[in-house]
N, C-alpha and C positions, 0 to 999 in steps of 0.2 A: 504494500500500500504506500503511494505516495505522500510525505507529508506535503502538508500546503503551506507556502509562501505567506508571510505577514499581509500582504496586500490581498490576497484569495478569504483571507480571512476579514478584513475589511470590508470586502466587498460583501461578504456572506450576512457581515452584522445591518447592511444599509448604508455606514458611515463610508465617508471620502473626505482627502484632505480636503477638498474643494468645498464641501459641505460644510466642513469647519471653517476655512479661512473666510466663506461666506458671511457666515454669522460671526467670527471675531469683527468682519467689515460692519456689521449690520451695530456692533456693539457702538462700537465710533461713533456711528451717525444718530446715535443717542446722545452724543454729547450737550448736541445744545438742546434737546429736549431736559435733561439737568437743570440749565440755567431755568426752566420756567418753573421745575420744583414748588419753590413756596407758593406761586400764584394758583397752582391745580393745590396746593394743601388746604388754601384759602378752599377753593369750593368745593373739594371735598367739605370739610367743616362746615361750612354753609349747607350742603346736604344731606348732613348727619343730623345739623339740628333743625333743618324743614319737618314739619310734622306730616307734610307730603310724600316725604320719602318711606317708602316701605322697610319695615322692622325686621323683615327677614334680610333684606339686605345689609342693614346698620350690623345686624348679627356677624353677617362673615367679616366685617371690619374689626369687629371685636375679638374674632377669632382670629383673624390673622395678627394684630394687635398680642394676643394671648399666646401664639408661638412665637413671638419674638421675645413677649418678657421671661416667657418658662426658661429660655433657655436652652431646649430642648432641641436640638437639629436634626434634620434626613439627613445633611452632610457635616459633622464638625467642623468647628472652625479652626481646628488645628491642620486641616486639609488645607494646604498651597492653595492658593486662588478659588477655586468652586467649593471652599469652606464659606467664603463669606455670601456669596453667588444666592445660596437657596433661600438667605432671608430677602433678597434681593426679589427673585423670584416669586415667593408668598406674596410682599407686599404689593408684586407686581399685578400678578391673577388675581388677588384680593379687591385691588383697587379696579381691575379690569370687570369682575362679574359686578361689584359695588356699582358702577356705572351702567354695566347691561340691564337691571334690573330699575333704574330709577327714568321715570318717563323721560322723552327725550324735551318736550317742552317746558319741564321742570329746569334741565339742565340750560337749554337754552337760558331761560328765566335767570337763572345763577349767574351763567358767565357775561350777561349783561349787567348783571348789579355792580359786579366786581370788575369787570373792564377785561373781562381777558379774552382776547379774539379768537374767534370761533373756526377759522381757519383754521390755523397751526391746533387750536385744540386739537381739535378734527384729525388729523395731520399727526400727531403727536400721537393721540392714541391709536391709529391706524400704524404707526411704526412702530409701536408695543408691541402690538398684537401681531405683527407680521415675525418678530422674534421669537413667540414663544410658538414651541413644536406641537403642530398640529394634534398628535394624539393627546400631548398634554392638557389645551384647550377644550378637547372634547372630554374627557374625562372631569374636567375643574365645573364646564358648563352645564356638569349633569346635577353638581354637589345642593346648588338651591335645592331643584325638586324633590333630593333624597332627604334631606334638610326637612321641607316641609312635610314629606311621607312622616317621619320620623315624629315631629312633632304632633301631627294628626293622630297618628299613635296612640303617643303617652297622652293626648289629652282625652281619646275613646276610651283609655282604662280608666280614669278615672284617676291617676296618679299625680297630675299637674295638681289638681287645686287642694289636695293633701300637703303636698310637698310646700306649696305656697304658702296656706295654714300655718305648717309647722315652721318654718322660716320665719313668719308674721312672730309667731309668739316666742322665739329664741330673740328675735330683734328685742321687741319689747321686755323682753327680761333681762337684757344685756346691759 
C-alpha cells in the first residue's frame, strides 16, 4: 500500500493553502471594519435596551457575554494565535445571529439615531459573514430555534415558574 503524500492528504481533508491564504486575506480586510468597533457597540447597546428587540435574542448576547467571563475555551488561550481567535469568533456569531433576529426597521431606526451609515454597516456585516465557514453558520443559525424548543419545554412541565418561585423567595430572604 502506498503511503500518501502531505498534500493527498490535504486534499482529502477539503483544506488548501489557497483556502487559507484566502481567508488570512479576508482577515486584513477586516481591518478597518475594527476602526468602526465602538460605533456598532453603541447600537448594539441601543438594541439590547429597545424593548422592541426580542428577548430571545438579548439571550445569546448574554450567552456569548457568559463564555467569555467563564473563562472557559473550545481553544485555550495558551494555543499560539487561534487561542485567542474562538472568543473572537463567539463574539463574532453572537453579534451576527443578535442582528439576524432583531427587525430590520428597528435597526434601521438605531443606526439613524446614532449617525452611523448604513452603507459600510451593511458592508461591514456582509464581510463578517463572508469569513465565517459556511457549515459553521448553518449550525450557529439553527441555535435560536433549538433555544426556543428548549424553553417551550421547560415551560410545558411546569418547571419554569417553580424555579422562578423559588428564586423569588431565596432573593427575599437574602
Amino acid at each position: 500500500m502506498a503511503r500518501k503524500s502531505s498534500n493527498q492528504g490535504a486534499s482529502k481533508s477539503g483544506r488548501s493553502a489557497g483556502g487559507a491564504l484566502r481567508r488570512g486575506l479576508g482577515l486584513l480586510a477586516f481591518l478597518p471594519v475594527a476602526s468602526r468597533i465602538p460605533n456598532y457597540a453603541r447600537l448594539i447597546w441601543a438594541l439590547v435596551l429597545d424593548d422592541r428587540t426580542p428577548p430571545q435574542r438579548k439571550a445569546l448576547l448574554a450567552g456569548a457575554l457568559g463564555y467569555l467571563v467563564l473563562g472557559r475555551d473550545i481553544v485555550p488561550d495558551e494555543v499560539p494565535v487561534i487561542g485567542g481567535l474562538d472568543d473572537l469568533v463567539v463574539v463574532a456569531l453572537a453579534v451576527d445571529l443578535f442582528l439576524d433576529g432583531v427587525p430590520r426597521w428597528l435597526i434601521e431606526e438605531k443606526l439613524d439615531e446614532l449617525g452611523i451609515d448604513r452603507a459600510a454597516f451593511d458592508s461591514d456585516v456582509g464581510q463578517i459573514r463572508r469569513l465565517t465557514p459556511g457549515p459553521v453558520r448553518r449550525v450557529i443559525h439553527r441555535l435560536p430555534g433549538a433555544i426556543s424548543a428548549v424553553s417551550g419545554a421547560v415551560e410545558s412541565t411546569g418547571v419554569a415558574p417553580r424555579l422562578r418561585r423559588w428564586l423569588t423567595k431565596e432573593e427575599t430572604l437574602a
